[in-house]
KETORLUM-709638 format. One record per atom (N, C-alpha, C, CB): residue in one letter; x, y, z; atom name. Coordinates in steps of 0.001 Angstrom, whole numbers. Each point is the difference from the previous one (the first is absolute). Glycine has a CB too. Layout:
N
<pt><aa>a</aa><px>X</px><py>Y</py><pz>Z</pz><at>CA</at></pt>
...
//
This chain:
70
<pt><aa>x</aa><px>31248</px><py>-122466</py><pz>2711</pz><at>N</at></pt>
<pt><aa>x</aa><px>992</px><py>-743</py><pz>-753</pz><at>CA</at></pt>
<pt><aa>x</aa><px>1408</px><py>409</py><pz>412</pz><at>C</at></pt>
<pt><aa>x</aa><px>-1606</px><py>-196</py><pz>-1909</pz><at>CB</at></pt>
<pt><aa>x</aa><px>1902</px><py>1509</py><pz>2405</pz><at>N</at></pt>
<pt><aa>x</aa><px>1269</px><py>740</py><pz>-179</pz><at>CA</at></pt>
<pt><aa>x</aa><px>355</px><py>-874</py><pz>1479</pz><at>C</at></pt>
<pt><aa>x</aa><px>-372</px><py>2898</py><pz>-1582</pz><at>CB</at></pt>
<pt><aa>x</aa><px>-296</px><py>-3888</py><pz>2480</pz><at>N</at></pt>
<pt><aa>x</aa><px>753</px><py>91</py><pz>1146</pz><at>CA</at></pt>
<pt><aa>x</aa><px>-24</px><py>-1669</py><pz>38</pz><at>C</at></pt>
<pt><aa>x</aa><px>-653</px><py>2656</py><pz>1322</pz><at>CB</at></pt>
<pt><aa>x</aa><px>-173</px><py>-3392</py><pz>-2509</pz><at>N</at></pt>
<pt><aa>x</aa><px>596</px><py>-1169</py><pz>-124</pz><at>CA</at></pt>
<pt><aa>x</aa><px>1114</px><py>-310</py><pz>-791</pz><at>C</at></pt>
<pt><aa>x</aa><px>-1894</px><py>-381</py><pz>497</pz><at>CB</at></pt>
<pt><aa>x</aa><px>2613</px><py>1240</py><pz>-1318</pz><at>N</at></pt>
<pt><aa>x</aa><px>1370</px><py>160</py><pz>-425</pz><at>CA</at></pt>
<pt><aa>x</aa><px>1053</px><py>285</py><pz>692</pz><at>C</at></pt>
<pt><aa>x</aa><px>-980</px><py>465</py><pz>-1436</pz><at>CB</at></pt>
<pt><aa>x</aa><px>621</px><py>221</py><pz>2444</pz><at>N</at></pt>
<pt><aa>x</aa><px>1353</px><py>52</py><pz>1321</pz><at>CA</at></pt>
<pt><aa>x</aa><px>-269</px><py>-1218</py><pz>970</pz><at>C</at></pt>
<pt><aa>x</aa><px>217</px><py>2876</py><pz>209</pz><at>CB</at></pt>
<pt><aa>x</aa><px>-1457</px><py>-3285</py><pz>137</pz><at>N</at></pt>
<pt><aa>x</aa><px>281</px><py>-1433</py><pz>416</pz><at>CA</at></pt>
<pt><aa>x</aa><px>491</px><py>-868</py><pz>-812</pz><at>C</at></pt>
<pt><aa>x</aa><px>-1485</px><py>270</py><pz>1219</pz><at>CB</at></pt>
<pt><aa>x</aa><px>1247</px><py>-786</py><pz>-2168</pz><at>N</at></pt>
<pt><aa>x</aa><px>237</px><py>-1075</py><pz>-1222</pz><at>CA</at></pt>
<pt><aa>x</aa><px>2061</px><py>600</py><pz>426</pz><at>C</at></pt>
<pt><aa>x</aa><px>-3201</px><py>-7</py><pz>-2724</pz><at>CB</at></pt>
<pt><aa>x</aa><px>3451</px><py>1078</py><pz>2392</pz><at>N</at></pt>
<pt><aa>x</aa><px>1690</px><py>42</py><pz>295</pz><at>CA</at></pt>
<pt><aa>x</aa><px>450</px><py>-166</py><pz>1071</pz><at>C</at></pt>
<pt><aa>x</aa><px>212</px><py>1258</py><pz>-1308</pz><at>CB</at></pt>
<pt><aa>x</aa><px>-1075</px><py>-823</py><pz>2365</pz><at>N</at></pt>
<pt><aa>x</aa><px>671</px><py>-850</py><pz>1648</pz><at>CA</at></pt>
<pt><aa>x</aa><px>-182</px><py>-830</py><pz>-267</pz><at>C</at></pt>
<pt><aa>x</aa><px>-267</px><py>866</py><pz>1762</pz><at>CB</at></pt>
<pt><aa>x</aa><px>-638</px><py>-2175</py><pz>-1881</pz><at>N</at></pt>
<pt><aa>x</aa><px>258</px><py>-1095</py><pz>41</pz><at>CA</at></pt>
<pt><aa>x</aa><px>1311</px><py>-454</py><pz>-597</pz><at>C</at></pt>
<pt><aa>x</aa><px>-2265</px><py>-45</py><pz>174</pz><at>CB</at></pt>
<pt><aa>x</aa><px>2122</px><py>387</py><pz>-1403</pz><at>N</at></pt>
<pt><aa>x</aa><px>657</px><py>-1020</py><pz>-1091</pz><at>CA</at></pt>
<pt><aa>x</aa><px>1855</px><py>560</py><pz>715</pz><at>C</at></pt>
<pt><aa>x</aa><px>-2416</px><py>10</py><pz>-3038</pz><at>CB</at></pt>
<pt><aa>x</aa><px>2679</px><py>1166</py><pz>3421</pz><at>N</at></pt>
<pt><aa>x</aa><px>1260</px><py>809</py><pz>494</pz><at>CA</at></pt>
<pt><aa>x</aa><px>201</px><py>-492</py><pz>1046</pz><at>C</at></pt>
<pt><aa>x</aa><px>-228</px><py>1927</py><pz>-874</pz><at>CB</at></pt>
<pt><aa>x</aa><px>-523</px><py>-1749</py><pz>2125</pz><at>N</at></pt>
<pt><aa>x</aa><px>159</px><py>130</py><pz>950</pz><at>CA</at></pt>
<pt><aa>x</aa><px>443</px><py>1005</py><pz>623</pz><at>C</at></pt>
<pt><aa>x</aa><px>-81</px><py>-1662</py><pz>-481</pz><at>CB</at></pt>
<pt><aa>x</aa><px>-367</px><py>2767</py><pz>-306</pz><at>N</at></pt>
<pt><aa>x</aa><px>417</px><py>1246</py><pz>113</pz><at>CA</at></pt>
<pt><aa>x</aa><px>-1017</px><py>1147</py><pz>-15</pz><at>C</at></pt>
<pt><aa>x</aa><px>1890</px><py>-996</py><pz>-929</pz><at>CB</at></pt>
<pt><aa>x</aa><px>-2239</px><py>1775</py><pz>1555</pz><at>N</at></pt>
<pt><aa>x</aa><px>-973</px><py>1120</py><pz>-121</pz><at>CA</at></pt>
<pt><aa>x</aa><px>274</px><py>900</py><pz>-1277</pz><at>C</at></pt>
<pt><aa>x</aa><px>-204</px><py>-5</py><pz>2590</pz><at>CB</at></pt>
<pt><aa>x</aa><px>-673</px><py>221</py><pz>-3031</pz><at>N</at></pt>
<pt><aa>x</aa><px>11</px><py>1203</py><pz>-1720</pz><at>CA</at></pt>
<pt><aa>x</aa><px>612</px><py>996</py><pz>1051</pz><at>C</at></pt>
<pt><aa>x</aa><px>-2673</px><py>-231</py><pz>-2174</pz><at>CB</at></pt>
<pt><aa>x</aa><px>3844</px><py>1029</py><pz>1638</pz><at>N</at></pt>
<pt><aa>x</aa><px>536</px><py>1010</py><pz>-272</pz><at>CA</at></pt>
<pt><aa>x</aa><px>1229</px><py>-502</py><pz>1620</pz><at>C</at></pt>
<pt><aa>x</aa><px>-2463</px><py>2046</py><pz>-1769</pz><at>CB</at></pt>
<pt><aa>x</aa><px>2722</px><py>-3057</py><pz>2298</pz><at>N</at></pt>
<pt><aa>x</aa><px>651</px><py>-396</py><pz>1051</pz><at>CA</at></pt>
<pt><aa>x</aa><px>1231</px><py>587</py><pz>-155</pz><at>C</at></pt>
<pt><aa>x</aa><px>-1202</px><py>-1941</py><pz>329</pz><at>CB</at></pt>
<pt><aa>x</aa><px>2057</px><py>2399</py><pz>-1393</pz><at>N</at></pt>
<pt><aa>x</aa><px>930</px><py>750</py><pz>-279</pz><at>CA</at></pt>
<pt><aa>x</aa><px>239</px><py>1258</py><pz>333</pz><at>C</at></pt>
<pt><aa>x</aa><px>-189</px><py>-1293</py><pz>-1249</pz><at>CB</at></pt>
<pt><aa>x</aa><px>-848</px><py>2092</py><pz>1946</pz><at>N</at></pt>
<pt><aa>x</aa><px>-297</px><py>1274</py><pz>642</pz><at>CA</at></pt>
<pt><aa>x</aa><px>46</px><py>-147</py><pz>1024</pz><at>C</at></pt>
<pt><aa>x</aa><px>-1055</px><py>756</py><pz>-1205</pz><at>CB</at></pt>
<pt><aa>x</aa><px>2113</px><py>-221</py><pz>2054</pz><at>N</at></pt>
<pt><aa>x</aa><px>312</px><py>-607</py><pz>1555</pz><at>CA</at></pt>
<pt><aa>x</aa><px>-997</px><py>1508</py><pz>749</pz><at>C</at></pt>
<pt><aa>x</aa><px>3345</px><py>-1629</py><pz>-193</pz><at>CB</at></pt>
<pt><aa>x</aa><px>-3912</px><py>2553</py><pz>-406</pz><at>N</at></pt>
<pt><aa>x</aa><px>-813</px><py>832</py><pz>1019</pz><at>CA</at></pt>
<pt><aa>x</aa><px>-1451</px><py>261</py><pz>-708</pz><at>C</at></pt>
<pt><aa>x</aa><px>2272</px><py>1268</py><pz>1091</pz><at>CB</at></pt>
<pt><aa>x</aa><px>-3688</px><py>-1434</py><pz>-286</pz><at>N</at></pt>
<pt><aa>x</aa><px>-1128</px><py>39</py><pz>-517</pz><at>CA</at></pt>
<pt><aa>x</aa><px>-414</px><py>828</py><pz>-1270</pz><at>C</at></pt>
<pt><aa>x</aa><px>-223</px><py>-543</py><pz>2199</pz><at>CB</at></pt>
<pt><aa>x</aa><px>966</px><py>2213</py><pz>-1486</pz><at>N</at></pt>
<pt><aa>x</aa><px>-373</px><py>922</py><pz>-853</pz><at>CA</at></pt>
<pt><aa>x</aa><px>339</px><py>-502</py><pz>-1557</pz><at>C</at></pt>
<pt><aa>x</aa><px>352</px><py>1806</py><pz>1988</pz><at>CB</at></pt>
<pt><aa>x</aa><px>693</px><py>-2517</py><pz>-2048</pz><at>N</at></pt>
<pt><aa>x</aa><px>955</px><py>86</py><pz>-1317</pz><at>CA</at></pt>
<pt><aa>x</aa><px>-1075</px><py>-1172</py><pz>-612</pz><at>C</at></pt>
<pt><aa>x</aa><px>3128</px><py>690</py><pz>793</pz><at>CB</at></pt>
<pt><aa>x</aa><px>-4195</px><py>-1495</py><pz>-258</pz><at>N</at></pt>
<pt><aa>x</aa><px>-769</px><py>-948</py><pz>-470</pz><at>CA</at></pt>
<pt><aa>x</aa><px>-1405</px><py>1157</py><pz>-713</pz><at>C</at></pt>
<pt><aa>x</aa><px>1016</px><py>-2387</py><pz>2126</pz><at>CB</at></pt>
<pt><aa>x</aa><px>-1103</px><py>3444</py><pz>-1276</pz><at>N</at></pt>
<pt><aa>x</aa><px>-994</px><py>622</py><pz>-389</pz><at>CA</at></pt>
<pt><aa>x</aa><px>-14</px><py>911</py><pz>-836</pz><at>C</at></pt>
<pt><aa>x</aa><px>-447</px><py>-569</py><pz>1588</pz><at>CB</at></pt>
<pt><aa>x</aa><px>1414</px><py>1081</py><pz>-1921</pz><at>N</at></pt>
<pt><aa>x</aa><px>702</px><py>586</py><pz>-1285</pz><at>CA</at></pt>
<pt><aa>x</aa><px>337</px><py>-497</py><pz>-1288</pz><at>C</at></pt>
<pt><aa>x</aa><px>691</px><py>825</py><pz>1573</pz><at>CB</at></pt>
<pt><aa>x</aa><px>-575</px><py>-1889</py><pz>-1069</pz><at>N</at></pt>
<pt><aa>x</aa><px>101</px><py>-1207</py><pz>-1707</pz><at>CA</at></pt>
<pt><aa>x</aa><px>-1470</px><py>-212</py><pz>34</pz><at>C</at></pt>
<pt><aa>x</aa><px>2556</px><py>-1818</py><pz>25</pz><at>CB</at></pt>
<pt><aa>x</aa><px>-3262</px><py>1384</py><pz>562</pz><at>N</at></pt>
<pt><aa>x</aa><px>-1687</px><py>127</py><pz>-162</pz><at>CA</at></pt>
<pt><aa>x</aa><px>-217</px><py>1241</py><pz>-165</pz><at>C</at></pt>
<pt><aa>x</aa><px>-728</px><py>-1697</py><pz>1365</pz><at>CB</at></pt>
<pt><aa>x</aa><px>815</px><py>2876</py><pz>-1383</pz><at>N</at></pt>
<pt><aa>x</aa><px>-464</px><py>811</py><pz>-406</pz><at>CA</at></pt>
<pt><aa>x</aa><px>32</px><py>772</py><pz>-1373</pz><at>C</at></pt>
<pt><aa>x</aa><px>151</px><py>-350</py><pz>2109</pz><at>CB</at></pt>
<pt><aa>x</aa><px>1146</px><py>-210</py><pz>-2438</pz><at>N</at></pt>
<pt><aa>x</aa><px>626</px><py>135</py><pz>-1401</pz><at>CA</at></pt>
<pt><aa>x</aa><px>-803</px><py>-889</py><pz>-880</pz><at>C</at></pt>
<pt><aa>x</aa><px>2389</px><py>470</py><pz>821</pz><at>CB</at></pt>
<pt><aa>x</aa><px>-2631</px><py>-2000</py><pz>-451</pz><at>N</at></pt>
<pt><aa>x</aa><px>-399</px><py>-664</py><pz>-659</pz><at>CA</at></pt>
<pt><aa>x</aa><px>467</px><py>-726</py><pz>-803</pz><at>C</at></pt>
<pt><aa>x</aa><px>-979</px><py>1107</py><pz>513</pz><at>CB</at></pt>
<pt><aa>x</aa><px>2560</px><py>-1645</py><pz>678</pz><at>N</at></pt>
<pt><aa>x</aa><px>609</px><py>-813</py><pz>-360</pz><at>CA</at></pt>
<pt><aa>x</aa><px>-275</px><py>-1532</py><pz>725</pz><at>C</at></pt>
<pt><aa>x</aa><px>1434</px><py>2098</py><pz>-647</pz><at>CB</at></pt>
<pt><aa>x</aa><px>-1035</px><py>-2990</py><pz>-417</pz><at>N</at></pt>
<pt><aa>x</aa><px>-756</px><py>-1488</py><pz>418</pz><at>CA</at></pt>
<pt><aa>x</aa><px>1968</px><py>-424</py><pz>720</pz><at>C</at></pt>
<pt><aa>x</aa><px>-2940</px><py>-989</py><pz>-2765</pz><at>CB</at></pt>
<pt><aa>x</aa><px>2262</px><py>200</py><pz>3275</pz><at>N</at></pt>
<pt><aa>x</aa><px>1153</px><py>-1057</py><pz>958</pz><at>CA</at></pt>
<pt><aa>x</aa><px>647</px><py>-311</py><pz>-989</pz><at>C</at></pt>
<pt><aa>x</aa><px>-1125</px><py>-1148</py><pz>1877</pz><at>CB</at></pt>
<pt><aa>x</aa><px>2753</px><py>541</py><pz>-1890</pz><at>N</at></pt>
<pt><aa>x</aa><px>1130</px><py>-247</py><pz>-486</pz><at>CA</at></pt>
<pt><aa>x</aa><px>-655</px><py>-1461</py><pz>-460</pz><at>C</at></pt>
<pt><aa>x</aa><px>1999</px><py>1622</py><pz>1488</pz><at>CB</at></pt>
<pt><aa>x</aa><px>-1456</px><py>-2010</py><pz>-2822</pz><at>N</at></pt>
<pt><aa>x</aa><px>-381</px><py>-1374</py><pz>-444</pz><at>CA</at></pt>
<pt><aa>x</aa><px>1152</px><py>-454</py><pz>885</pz><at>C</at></pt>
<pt><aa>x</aa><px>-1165</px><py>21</py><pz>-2639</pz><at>CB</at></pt>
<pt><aa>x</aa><px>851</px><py>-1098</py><pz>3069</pz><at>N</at></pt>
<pt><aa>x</aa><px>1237</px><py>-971</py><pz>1059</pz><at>CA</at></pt>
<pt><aa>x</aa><px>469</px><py>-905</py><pz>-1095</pz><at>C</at></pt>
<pt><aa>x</aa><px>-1197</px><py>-235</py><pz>2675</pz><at>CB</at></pt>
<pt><aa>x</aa><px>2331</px><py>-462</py><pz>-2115</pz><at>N</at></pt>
<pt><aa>x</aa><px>825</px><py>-1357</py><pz>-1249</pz><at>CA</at></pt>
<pt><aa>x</aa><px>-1174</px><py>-1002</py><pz>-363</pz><at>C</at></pt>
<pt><aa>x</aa><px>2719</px><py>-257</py><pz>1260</pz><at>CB</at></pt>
<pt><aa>x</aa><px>-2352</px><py>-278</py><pz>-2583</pz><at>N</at></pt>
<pt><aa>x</aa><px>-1307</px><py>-493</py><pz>-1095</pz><at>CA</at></pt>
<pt><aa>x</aa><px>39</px><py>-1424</py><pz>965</pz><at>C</at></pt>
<pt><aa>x</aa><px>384</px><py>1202</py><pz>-3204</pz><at>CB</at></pt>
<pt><aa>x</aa><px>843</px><py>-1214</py><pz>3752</pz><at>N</at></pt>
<pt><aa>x</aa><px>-213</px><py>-1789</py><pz>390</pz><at>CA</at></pt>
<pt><aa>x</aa><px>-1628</px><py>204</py><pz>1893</pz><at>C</at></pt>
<pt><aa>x</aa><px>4408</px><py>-1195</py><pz>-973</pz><at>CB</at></pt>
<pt><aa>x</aa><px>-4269</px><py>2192</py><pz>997</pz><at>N</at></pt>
<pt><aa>x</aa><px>-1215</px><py>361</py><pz>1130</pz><at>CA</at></pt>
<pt><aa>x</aa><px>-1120</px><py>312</py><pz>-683</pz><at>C</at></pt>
<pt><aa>x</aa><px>1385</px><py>947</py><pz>1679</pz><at>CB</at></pt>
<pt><aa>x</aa><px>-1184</px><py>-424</py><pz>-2907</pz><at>N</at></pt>
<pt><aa>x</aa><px>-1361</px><py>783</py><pz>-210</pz><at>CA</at></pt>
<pt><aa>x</aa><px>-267</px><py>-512</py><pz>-1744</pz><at>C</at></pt>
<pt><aa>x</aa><px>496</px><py>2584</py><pz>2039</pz><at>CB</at></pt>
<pt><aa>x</aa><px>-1173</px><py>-3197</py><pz>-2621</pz><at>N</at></pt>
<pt><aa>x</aa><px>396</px><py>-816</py><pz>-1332</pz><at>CA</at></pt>
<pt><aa>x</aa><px>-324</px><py>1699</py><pz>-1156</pz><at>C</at></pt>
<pt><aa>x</aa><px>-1145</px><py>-3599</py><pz>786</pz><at>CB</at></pt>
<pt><aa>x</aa><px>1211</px><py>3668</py><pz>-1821</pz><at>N</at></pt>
<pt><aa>x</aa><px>-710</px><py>627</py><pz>-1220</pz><at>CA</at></pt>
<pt><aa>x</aa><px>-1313</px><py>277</py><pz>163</pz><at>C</at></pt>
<pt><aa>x</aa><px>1363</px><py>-1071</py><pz>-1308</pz><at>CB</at></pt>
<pt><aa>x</aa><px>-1958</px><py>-124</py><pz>1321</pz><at>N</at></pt>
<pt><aa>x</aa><px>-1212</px><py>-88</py><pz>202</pz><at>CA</at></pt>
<pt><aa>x</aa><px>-768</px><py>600</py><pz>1066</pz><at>C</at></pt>
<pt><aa>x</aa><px>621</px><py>-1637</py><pz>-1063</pz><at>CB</at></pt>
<pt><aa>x</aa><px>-277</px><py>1361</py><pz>2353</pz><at>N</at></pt>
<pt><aa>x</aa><px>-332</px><py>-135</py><pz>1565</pz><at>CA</at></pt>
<pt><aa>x</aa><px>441</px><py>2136</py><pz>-358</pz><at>C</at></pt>
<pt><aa>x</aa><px>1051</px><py>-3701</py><pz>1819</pz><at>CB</at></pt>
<pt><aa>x</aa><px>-144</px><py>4012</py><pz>-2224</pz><at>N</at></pt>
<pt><aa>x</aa><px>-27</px><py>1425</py><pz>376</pz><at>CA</at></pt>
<pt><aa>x</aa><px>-33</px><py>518</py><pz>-1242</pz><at>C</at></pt>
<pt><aa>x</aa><px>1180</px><py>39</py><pz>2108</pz><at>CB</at></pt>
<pt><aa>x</aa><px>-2047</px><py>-536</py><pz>-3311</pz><at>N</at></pt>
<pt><aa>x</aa><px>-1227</px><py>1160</py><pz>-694</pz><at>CA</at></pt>
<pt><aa>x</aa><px>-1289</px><py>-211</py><pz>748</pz><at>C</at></pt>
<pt><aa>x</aa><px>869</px><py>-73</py><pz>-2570</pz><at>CB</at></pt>
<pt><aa>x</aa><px>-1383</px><py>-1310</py><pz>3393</pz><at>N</at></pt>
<pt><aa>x</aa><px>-842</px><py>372</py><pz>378</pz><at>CA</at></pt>
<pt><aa>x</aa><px>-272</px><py>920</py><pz>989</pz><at>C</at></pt>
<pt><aa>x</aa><px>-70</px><py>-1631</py><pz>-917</pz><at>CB</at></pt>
<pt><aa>x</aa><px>945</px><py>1894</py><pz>2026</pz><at>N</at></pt>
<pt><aa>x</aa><px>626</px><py>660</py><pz>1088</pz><at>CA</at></pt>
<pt><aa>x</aa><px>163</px><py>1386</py><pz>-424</pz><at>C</at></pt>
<pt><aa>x</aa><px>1145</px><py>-2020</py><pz>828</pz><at>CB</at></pt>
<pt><aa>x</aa><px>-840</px><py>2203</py><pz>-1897</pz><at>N</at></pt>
<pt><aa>x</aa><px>-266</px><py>1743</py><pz>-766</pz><at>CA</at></pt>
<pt><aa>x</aa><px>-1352</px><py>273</py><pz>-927</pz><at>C</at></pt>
<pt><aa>x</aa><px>2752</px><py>109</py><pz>-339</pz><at>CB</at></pt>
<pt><aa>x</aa><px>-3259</px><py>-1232</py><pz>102</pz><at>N</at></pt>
<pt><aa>x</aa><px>-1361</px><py>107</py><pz>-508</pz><at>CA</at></pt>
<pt><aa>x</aa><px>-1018</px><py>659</py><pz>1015</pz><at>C</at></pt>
<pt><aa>x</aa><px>538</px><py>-2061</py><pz>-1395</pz><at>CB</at></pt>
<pt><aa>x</aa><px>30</px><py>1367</py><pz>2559</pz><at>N</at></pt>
<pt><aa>x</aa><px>-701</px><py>304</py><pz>1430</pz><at>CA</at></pt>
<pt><aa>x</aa><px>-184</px><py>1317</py><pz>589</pz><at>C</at></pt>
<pt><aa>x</aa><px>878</px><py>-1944</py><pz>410</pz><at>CB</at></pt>
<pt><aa>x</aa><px>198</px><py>2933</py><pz>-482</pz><at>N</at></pt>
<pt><aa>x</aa><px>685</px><py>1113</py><pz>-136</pz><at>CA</at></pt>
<pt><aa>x</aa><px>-688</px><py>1152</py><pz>-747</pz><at>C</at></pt>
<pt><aa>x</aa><px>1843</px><py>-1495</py><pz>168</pz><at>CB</at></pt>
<pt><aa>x</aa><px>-1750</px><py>907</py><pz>-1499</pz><at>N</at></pt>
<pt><aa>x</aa><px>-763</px><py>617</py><pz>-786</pz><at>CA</at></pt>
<pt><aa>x</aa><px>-1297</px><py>1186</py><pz>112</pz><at>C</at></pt>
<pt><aa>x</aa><px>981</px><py>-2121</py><pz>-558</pz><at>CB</at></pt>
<pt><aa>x</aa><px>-1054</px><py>3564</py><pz>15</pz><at>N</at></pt>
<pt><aa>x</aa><px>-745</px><py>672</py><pz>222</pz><at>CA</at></pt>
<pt><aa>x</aa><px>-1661</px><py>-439</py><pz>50</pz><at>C</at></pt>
<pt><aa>x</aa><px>2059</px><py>1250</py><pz>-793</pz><at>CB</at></pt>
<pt><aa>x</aa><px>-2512</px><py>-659</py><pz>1492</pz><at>N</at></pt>
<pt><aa>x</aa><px>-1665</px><py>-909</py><pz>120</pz><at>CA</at></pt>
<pt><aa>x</aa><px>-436</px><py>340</py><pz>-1800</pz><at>C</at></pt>
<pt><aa>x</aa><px>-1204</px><py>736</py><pz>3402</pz><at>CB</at></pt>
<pt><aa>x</aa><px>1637</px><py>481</py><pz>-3403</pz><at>N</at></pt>
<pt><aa>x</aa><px>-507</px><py>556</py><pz>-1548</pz><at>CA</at></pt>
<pt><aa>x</aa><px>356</px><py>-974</py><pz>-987</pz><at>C</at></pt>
<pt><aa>x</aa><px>363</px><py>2430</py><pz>469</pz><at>CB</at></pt>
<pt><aa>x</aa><px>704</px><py>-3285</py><pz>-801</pz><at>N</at></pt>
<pt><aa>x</aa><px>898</px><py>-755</py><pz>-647</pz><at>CA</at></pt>
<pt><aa>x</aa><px>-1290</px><py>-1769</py><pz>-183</pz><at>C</at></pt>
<pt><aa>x</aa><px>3084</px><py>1714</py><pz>1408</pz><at>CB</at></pt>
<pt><aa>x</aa><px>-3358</px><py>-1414</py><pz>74</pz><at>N</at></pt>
<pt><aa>x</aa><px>-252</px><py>-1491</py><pz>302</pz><at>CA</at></pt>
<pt><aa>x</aa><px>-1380</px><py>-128</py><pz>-453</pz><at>C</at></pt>
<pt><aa>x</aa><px>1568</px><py>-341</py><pz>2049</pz><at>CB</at></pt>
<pt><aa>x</aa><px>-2274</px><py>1725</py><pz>-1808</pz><at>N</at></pt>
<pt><aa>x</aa><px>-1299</px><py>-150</py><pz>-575</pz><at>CA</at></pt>
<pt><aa>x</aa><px>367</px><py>-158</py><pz>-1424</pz><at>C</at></pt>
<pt><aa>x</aa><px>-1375</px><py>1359</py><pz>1716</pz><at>CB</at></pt>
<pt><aa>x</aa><px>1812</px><py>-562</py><pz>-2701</pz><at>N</at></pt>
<pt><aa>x</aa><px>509</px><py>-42</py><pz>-1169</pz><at>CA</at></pt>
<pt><aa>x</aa><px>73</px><py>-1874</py><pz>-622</pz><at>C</at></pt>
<pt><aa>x</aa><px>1438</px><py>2729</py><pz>847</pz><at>CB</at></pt>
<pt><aa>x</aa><px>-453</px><py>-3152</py><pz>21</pz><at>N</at></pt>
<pt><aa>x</aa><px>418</px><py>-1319</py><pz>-825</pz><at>CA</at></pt>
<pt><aa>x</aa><px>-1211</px><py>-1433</py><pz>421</pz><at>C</at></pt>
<pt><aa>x</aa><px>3116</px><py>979</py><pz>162</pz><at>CB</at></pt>
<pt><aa>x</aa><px>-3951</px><py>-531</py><pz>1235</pz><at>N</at></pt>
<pt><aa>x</aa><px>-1284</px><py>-1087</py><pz>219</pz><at>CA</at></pt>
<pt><aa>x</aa><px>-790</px><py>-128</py><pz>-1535</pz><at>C</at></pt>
<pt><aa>x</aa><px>-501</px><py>829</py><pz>2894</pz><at>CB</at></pt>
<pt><aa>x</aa><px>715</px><py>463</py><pz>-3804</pz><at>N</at></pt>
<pt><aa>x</aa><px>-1063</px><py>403</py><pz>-1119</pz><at>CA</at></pt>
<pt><aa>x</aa><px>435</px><py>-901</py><pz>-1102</pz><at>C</at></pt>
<pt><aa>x</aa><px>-426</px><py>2583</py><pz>606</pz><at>CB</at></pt>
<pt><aa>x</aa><px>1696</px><py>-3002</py><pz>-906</pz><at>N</at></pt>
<pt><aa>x</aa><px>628</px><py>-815</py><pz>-1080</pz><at>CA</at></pt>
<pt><aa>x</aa><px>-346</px><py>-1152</py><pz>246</pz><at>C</at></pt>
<pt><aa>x</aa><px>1730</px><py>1184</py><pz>-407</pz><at>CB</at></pt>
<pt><aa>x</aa><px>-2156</px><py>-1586</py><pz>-642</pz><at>N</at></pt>
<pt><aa>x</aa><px>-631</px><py>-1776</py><pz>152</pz><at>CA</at></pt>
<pt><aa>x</aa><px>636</px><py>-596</py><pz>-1038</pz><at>C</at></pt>
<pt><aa>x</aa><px>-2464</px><py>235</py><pz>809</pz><at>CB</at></pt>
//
């Protein structure tokens, strides 16, 4: 799931998740922290389009959790 949420934001951007990091390492350090990509302007990315995009994100622990709510 975590890597159809960084596609779903290239597309919709045209921009790679975390493209604001002009050197690799500095991409692998925010992943390591376990920081998610910058929400981009709402007119690229709607409300909607980026809770699902952080739903995506979301800890596996989290996700098993909320499949259980019916």
């Amino acid at each position: 799931m975590y890597s159809f949420g960084g596609i779903m934001l290239h597309i919709l951007t045209g921009k790679m998740p975390y493209h604001y990091y002009p050197r690799e390492g500095q991409v692998v350090r925010a992943l390591s922290r376990g920081e998610i990509p910058k929400r981009p302007n709402a007119v690229l990315v709607t409300d909607h389009q980026w809770a699902f995009i952080q739903w995506c994100w979301a800890p596996v622990v989290l996700l098993l959790a909320l499949s259980d709510v019916e």
